[in-house]
MMTF fields as JSON, N, C-alpha, C and O atoms, coordinates in Angstrom:
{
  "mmtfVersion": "1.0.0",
  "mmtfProducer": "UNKNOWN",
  "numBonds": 311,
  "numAtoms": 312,
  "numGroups": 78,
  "numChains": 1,
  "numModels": 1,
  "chainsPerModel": [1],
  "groupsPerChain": [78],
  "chainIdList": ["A"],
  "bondAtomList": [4, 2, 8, 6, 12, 10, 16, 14, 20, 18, 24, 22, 28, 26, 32, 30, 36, 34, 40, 38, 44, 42, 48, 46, 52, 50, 56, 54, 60, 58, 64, 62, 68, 66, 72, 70, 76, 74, 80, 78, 84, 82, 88, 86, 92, 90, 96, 94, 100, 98, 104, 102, 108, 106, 112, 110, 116, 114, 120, 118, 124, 122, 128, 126, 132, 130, 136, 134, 140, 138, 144, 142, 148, 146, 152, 150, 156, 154, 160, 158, 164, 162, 168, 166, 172, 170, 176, 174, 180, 178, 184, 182, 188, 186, 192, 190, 196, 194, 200, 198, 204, 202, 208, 206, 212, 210, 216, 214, 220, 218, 224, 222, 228, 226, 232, 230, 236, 234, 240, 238, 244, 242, 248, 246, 252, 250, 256, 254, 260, 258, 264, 262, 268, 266, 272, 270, 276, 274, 280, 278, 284, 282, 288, 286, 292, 290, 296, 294, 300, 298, 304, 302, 308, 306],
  "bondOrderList": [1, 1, 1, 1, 1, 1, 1, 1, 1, 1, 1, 1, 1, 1, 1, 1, 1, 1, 1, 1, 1, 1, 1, 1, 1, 1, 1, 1, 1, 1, 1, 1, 1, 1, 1, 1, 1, 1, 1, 1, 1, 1, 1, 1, 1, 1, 1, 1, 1, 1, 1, 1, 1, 1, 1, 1, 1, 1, 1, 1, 1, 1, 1, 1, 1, 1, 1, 1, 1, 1, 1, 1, 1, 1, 1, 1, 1],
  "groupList": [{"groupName": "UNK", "atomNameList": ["N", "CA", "C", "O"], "elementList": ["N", "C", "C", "O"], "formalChargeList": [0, 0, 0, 0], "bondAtomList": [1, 0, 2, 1, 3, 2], "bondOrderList": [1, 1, 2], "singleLetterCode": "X", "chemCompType": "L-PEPTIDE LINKING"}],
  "groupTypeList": [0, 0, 0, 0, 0, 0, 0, 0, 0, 0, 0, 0, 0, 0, 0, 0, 0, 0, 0, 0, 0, 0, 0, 0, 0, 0, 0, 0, 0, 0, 0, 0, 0, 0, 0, 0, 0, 0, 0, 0, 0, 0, 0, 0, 0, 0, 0, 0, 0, 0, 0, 0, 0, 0, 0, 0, 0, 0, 0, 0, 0, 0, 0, 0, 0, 0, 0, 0, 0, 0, 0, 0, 0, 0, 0, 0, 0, 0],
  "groupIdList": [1, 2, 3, 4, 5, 6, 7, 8, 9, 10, 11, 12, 13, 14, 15, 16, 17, 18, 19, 20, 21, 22, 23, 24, 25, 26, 27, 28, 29, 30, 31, 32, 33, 34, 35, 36, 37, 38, 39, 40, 41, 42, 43, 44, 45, 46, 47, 48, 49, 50, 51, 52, 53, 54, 55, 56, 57, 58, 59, 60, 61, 62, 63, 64, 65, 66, 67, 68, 69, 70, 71, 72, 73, 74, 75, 76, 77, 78],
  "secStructList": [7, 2, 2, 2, 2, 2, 2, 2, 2, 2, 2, 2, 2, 2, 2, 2, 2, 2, 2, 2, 2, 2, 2, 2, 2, 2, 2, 2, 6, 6, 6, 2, 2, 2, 2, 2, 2, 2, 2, 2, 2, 6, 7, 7, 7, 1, 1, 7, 2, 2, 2, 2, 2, 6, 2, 2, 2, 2, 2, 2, 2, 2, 2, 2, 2, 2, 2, 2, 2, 2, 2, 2, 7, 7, 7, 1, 7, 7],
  "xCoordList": [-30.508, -30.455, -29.059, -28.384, -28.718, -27.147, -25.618, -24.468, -26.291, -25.013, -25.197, -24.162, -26.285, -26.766, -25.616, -24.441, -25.839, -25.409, -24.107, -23.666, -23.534, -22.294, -21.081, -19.908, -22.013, -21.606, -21.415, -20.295, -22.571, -22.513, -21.434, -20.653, -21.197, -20.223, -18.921, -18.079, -18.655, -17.381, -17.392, -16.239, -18.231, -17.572, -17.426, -16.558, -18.082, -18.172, -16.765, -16.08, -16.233, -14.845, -13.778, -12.755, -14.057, -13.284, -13.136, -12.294, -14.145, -14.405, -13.424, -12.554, -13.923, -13.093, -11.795, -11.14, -11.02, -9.677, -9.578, -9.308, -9.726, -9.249, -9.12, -7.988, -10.192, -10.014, -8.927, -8.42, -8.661, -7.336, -6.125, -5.111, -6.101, -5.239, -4.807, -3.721, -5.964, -5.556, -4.829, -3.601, -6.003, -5.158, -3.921, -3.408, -3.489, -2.422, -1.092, -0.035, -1.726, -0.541, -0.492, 0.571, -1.528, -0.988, -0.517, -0.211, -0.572, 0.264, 1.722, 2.537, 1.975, 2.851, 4.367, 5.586, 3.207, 3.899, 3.846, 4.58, 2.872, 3.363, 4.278, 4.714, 4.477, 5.735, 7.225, 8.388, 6.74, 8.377, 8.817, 9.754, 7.46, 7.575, 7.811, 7.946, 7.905, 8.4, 10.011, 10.846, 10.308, 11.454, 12.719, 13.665, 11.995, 12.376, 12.638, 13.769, 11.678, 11.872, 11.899, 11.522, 12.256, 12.695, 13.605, 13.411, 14.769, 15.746, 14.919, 15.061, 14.27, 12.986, 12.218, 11.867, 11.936, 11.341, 11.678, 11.057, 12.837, 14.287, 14.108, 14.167, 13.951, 13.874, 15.166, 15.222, 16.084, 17.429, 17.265, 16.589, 17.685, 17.569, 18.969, 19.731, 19.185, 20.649, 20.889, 21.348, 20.436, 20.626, 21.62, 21.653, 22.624, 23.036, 22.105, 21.086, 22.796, 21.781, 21.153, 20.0, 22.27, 22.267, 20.888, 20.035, 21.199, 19.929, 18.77, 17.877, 18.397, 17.432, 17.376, 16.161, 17.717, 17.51, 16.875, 15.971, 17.743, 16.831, 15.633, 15.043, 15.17, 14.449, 13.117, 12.341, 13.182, 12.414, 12.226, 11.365, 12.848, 12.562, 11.554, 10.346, 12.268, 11.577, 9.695, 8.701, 9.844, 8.034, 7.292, 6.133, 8.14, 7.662, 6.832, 5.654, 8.292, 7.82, 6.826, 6.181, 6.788, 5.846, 4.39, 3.42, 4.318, 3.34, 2.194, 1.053, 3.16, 2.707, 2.002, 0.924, 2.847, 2.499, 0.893, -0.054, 0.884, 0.049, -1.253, -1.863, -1.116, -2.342, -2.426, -3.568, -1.654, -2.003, -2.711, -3.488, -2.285, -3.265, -4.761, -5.717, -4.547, -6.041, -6.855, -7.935, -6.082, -6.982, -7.422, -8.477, -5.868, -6.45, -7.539, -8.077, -7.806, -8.397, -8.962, -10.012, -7.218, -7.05, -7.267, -6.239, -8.122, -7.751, -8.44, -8.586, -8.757, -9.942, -9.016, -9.573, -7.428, -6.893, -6.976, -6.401, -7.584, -7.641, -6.715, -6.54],
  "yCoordList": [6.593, 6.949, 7.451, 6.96, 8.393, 8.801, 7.671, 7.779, 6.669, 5.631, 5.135, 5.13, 4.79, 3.51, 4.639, 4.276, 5.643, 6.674, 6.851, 6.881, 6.954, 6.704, 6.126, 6.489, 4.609, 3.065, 3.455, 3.443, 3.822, 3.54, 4.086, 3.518, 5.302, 6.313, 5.893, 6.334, 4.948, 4.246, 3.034, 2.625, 2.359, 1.174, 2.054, 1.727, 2.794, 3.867, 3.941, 3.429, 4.391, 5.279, 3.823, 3.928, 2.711, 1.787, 1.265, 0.387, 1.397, 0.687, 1.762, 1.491, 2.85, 3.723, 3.852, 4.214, 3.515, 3.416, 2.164, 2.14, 1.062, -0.495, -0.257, -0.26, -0.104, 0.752, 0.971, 0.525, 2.093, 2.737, 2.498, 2.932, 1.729, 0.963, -0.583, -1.152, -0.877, -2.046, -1.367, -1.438, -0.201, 0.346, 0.662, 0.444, 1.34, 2.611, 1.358, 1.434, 0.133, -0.817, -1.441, -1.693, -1.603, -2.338, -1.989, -2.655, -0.136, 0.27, 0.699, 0.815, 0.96, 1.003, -0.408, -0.382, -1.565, -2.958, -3.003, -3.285, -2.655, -2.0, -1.591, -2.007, -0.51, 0.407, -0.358, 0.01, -1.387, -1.941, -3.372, -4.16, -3.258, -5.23, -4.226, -4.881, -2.788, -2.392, -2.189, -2.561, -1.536, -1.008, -2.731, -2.861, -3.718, -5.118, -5.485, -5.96, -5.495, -6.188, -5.318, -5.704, -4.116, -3.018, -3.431, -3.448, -3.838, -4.283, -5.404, -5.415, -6.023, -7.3, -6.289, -6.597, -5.132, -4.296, -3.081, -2.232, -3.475, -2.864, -1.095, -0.145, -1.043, 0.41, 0.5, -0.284, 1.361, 1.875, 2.936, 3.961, 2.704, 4.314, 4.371, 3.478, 6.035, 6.522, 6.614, 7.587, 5.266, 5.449, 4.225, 3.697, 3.763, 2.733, 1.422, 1.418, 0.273, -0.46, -0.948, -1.369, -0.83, -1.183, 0.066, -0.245, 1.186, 2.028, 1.892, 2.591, 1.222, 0.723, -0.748, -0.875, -1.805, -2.191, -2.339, -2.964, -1.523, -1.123, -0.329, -0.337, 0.476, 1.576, -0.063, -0.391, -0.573, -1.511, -2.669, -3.546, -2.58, -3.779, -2.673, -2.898, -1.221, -0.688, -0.318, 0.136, -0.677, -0.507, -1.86, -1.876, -3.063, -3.725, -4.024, -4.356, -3.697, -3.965, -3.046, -3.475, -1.752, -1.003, -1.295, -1.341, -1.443, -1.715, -3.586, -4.038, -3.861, -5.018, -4.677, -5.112, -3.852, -3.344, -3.101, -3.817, -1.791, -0.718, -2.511, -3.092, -2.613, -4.177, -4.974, -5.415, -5.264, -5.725, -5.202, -5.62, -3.906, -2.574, -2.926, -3.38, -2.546, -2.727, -4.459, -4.735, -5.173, -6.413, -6.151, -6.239, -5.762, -6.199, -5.484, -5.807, -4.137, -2.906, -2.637, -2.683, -2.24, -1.717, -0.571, 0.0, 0.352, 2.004, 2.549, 3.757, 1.771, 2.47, 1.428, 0.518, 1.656, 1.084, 1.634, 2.716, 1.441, 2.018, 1.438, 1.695],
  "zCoordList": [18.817, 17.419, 17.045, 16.141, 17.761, 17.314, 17.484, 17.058, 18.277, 18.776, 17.094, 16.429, 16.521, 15.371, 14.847, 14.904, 14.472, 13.774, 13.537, 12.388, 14.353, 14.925, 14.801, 14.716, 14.822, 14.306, 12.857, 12.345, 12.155, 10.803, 10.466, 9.701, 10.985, 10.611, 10.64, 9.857, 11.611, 12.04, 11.093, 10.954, 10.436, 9.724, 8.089, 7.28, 7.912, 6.406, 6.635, 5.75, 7.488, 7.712, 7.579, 6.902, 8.16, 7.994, 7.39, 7.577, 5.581, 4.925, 3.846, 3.018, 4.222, 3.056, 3.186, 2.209, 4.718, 4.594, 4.062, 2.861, 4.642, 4.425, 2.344, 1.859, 1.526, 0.392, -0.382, -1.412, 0.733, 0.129, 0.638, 0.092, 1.821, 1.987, 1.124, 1.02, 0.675, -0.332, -1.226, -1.271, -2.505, -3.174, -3.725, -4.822, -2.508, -2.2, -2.387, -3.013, -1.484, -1.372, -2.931, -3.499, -3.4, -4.776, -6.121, -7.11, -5.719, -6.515, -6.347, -7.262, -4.8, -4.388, -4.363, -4.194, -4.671, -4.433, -7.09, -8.038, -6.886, -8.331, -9.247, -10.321, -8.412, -8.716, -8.23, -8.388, -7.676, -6.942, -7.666, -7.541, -8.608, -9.143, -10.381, -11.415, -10.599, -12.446, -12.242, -13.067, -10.999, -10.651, -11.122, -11.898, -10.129, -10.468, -11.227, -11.328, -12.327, -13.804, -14.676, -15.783, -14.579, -15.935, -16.741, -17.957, -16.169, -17.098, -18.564, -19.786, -17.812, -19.03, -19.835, -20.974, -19.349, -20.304, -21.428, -22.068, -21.282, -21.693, -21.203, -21.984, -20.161, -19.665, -18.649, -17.702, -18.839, -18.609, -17.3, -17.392, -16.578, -15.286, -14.877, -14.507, -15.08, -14.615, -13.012, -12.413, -12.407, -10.621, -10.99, -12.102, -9.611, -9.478, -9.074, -8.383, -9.742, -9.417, -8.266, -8.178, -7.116, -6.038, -4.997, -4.166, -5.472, -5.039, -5.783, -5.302, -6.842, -7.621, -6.996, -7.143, -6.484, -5.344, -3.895, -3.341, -3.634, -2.335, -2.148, -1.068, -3.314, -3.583, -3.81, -2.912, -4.768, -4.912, -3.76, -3.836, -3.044, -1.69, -1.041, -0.958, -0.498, 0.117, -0.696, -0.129, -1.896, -2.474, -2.063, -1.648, -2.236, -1.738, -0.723, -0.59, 0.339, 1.609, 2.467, 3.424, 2.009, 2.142, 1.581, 2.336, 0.535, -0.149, 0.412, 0.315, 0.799, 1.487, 2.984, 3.39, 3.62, 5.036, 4.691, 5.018, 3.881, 3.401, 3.555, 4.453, 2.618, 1.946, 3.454, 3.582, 4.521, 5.795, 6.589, 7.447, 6.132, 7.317, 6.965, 7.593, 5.784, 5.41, 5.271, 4.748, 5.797, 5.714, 7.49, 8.117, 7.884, 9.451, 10.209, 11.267, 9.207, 10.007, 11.493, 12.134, 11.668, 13.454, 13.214, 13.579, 12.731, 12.761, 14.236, 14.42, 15.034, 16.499, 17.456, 18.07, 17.538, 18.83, 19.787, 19.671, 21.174, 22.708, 23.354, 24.545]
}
């Protein structure tokens, strides 16, 4: 009874990260596709562009990671 239990407890838990790992990534990959095309939205930021750049690769590429985690859901590696 407690193994069934157990189990359940372990895919609940994998279900609620994978979740927020989609989430987390598609706002994060969000925030990096506004950073991108602000200039199209006529929104102005006092950074250089070149760190508005990289600031936006890095949402990307994070935000993508984040959305892999959660498709692949490894969270119980031994």
């Amino acid at each position: 009874m407690s193994i069934d239990r157990s189990e359940r407890s372990a895919k609940n838990y994998i279900l609620r990260r994978s979740l927020l790992d989609f989430g987390m990534g598609a706002i994060i990959m969000g925030f990096g596709l506004f950073f991108a095309f602000a200039d199209k939205f006529g929104i102005q930021f006092t950074v250089t562009p070149g760190f508005r750049y990289a600031f936006t690769a890095l949402c990307i590429v994070y935000g993508g990671f984040r959305m892999y985690r959660g498709y692949k859901k490894n969270y119980f590696s031994e």
